[in-house]
SERO-249864 format. One record per residue: x, y, z of N, C-alpha, C in turn; residue in one letter. Coordinates in pm, whole numbers, plus 50000, padded with zeros to 5 digits. Layout:
SERO-249864
XYZXYZXYZA;...
//
This chain:
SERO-249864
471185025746741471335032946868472805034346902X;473185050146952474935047146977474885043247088X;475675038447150476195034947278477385036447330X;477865046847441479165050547455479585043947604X;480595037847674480355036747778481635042347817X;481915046547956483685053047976483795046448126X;485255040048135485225031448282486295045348357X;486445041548483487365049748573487925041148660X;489165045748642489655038048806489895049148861X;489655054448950489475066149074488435064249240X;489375067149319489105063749429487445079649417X;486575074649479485445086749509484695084649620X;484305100249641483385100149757482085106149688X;480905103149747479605105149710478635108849800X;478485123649809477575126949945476495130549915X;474925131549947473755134949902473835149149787X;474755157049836474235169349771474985165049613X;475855160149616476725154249483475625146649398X;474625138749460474685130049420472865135449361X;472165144549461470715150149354471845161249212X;472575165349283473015173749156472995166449034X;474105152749052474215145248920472825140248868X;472035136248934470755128548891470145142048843X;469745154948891469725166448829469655173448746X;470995171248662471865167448537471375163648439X;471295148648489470835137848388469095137048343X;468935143848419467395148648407467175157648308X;467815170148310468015181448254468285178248074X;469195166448052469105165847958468225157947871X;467655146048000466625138847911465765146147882X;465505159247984464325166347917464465172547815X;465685175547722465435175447556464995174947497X;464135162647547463415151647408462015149547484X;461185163847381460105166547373459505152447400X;457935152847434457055144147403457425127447530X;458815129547585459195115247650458845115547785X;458675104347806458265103747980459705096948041X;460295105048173461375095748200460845085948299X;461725081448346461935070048460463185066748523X;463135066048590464405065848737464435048448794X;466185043448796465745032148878467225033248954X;467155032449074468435030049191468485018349199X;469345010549198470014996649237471154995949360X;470784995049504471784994849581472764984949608X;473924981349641474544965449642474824969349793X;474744961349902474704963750010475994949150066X;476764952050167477034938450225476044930350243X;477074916450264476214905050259475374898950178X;475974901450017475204900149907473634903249904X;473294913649956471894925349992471704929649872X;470774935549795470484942449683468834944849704X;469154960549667468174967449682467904975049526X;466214973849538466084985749384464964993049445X;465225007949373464995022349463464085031249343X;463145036749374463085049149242463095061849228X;463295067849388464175080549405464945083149504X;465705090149440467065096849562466685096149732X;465525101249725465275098649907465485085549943X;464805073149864464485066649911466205060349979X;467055061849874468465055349852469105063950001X;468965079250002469435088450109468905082150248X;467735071750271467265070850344467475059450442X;468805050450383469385036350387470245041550494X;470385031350563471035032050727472585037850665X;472855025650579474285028350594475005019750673X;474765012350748475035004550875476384998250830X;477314992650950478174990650931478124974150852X;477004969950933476584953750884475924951950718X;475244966250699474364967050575475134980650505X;476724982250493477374992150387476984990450253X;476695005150228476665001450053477805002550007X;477634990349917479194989849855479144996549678X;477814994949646477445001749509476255005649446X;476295016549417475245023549369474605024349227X;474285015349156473725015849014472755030248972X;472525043448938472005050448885471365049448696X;469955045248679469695045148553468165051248532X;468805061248481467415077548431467535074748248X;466435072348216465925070448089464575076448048X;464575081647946463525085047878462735079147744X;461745080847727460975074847591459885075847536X;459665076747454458135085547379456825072347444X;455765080547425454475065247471454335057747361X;454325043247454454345029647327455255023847304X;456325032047326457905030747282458135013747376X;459095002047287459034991147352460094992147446X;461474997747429462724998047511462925017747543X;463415019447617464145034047629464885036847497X;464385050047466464925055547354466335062447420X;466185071547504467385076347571468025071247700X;468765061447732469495062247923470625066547949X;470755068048032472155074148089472385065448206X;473155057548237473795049348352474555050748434X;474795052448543475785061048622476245049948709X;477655043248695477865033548817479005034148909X;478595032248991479765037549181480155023449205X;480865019949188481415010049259481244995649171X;481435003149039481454993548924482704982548939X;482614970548877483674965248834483774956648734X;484754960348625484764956548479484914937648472X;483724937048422483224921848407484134921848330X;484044903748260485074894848187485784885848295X;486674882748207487434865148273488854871748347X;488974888248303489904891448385489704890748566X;491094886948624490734894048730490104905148750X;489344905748858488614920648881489854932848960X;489604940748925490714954248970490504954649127X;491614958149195491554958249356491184973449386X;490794979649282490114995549336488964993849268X;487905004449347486965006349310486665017749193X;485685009749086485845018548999484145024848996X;484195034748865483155035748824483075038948702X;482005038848644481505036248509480085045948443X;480305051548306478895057748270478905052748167X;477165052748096476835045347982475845050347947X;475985051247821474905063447766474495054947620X;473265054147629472735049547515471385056447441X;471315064047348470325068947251470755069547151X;469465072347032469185071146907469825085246851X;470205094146915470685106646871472225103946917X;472925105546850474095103846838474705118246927X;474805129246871474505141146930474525147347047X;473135142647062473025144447291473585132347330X;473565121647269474975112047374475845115747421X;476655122447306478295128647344477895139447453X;477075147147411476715159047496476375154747658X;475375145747628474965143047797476435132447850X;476805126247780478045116847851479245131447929X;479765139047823480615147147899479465157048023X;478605165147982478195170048133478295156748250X;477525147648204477125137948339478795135048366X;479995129648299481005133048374481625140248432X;481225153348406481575164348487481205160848618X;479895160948645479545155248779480055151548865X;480455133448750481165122748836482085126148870X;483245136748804484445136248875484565145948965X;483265154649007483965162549116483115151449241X;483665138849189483225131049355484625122049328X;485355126149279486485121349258487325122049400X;488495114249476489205117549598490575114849515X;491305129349536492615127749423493565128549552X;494105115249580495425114349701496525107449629X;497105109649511497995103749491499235106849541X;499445116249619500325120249652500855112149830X;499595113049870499605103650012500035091150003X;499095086149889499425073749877500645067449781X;501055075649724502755075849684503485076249770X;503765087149859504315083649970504245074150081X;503205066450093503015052850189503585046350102X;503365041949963504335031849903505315032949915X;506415043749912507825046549918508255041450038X;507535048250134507735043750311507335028350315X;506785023150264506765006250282507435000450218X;508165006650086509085002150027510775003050149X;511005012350136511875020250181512125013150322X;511325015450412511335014450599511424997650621X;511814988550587511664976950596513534973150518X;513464977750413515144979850399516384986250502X;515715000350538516155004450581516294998250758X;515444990950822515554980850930516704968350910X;516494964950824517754955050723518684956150798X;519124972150732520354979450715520664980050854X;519694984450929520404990651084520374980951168X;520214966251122520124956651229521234945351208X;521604950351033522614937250981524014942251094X;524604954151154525824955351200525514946651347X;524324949451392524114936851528524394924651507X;524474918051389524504899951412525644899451386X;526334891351500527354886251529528084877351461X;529504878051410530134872751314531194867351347X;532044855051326532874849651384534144856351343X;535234860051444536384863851357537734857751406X;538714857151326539694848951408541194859451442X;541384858751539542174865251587543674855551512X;545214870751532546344868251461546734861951540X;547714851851497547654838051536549724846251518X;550644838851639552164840851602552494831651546X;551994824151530552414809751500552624815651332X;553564810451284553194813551095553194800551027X;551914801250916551354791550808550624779050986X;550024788051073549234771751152550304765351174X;551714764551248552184754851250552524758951427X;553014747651532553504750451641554584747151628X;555804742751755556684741951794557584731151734X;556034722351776556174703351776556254701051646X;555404709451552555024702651421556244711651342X;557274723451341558674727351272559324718251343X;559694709951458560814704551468560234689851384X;559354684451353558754677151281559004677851126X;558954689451082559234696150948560974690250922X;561504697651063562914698651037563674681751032X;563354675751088563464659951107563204655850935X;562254659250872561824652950743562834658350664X;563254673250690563894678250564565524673050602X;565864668450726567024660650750567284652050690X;565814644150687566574631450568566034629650462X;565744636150421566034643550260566014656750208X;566154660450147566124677350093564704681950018X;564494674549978563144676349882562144667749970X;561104673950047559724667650065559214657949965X;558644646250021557654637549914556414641949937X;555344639349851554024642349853553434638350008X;553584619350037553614623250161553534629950294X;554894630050273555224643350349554684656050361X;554354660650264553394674450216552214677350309X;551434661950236550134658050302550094659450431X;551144653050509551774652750693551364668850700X;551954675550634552304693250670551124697050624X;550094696050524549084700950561547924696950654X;548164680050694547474677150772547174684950909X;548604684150937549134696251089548414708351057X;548504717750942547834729050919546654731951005X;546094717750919544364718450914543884715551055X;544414710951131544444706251266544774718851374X;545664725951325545804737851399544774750251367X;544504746851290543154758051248542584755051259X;541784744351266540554737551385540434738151517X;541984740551568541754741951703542044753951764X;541994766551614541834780751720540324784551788X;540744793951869539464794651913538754804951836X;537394800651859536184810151799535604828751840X;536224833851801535764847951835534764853351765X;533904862451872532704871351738533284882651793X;532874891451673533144902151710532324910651846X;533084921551885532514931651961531904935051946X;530504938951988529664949551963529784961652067X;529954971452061529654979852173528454984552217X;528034992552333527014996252386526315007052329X;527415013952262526915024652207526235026452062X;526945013551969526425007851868525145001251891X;524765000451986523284990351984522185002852049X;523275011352088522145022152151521785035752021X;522595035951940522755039851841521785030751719X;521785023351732520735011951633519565012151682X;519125011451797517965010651858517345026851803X;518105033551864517335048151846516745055851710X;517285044351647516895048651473515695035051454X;516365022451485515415011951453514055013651484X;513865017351632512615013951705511725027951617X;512085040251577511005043551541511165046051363X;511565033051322511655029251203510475020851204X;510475014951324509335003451316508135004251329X;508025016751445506585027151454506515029351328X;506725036551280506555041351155506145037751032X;506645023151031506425014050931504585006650979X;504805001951086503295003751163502165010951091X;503285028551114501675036451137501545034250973X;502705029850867502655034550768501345023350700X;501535005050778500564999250741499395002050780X;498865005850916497805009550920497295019750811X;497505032250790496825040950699497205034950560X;497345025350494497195018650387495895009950427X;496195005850522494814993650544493525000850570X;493405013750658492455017350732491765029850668X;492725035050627492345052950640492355061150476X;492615050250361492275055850236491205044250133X;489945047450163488675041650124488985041750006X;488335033549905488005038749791487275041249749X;485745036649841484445042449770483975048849904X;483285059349902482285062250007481125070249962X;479965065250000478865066950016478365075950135X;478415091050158478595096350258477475100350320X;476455090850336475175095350417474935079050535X;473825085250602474015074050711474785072950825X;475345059950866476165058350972477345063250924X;477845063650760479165066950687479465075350727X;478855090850750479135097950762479995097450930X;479795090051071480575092051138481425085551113X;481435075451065482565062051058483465071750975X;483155080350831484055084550799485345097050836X;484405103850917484865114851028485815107951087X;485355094351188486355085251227487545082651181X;487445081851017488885074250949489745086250927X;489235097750875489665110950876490135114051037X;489825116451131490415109451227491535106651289X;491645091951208492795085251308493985088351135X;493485090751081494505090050941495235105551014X;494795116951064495265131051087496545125051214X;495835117151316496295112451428497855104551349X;497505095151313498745085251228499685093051156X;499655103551081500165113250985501395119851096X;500495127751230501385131851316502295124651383X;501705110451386502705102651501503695098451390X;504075095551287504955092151147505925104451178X;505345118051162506085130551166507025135251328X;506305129551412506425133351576507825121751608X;507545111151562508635098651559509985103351520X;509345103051327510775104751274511415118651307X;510805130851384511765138751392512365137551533X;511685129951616512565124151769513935116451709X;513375108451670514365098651613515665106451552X;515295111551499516385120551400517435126451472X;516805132051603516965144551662517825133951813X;517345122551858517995115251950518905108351870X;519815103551763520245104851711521645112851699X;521085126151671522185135651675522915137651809X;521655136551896522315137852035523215128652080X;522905114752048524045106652103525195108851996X;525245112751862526745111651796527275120451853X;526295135351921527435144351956527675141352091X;526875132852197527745130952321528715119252319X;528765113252226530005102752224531015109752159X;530825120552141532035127652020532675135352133X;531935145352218532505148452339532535141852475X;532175134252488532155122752614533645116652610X;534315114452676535585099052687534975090852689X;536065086452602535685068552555536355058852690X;
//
């Protein structure tokens, strides 16, 4: 018997009419093979370690959906086989929300999976590519969204770094008249030593850097200035750096599913995420072009304003 199986990592959505089409499909070709009787079995995986087994599409279409009872995966297996026959001569396996067993970690997206097993080598290949056809127009292709939230979560958290490192305050020491740290007391001190002798002893040295070190301990401590306009200038970029970064975690967390099952309660909940993801998209766009734009305004009124 061949056996082909093909995994996916692709985010998908799965709505009733997608989903008699594919079973449809898979029908279409078991009926090939003259003389076989098929059989249908749904396997639902529900929260709360729930599992359900189904033997037609209504019955599966007919599941709440509930937020407490989500399906998280859909097992599809349509097989055919002559009478008498001990195992299925032909199946086709269709899985939503598969995830590739073994000792590996399991993948943090949801995948899916088809598996095709008959004695004809032939209609395997044949029914494996139609029935993927299927599967992938339930495919959700956002790589582009979600490239850009990575960049922006990469990116917007540096860039806060950046506009907050000129605020922290740094000690600086103001020019001192004095030259090499020394005062008044400590050159007529100098001058006394080099009176009675010409050449300093180590000693002596030690004396003169001691004084140094003593006078540079006891300047005083300055930080620098910040001005008003520098912090008003930081703020106006920071604060909707930070929105932003916000809206940018929420629609990573909230608003790009990877599996959906679009019948039931799904269907508003998903309207919902579609939603607030349109809502989040604008406030990212509405921000950064305030920001941008208050910004310009203060460089150009400090440019014409007196200082």
């Amino acid at each position: 018997m061949k056996h082909i199986l093909k995994e996916y990592q692709q985010a998908f959505l799965l709505e009733p009419t997608k989903l008699n089409r594919l079973v449809g499909k898979i029908h279409e070709r078991l009926a090939d093979h003259a003389n076989s009787a098929s059989h249908d079995s749904f396997e639902v995986f529900l929260t709360g370690n729930r599992r359900e087994e189904m033997t037609s599409t209504d019955d599966v279409l007919a599941l709440d959906n509930s937020r407490k009872q989500k399906i998280e995966r859909l097992v599809i297996v349509c097989s055919a086989s002559a009478p008498g026959a001990v195992r299925p001569e032909h199946e086709v396996q269709v899985d939503f929300g598969y995830r590739k067993p073994g000792n590996t970690p399991p993948s943090s997206k949801t995948t899916a999976a088809i598996s095709v097993r008959s004695d004809a080598g032939a209609w395997a290949t044949r029914a494996l590519s139609e029935v993927e056809e299927q599967v992938e127009r339930t495919w959700i292709h956002r790589s582009w969204p979600i490239g850009s939230l990575v960049v922006l979560a990469i990116l917007l958290p540096i860039l806060l770094v950046f506009l907050t490192f000129p605020l922290i305050p740094f000690r600086t020491e103001p020019p001192r008249a004095e030259n090499l740290w020394l005062n008044s007391s400590d050159v007529d001190r100098i001058e006394a030593m080099l009176g009675e002798r010409p050449i300093l002893t180590d000693e002596n040295l030690r004396e003169v850097a001691t004084m140094q070190l003593r006078n540079v301990l006891g300047l005083p401590r300055h930080t620098r200035p910040i001005s008003a306009s520098q912090v008003t200038r930081t703020l106006l970029l920071a604060v909707p750096l930070f929105v932003v970064l916000a809206c940018v975690l929420v629609l990573v967390a909230t608003c790009y599913p990877s599996a959906v099952f679009l019948w039931g309660d799904e269907v508003e909940r998903y309207a919902n995420t579609l939603q607030r993801r349109k809502i989040t998209w604008n406030i990212i766009v509405s921000v950064t072009v305030v920001g941008v734009l208050s910004q310009v305004l203060v460089e150009g009124l400090s440019y014409w304003l007196p200082r």
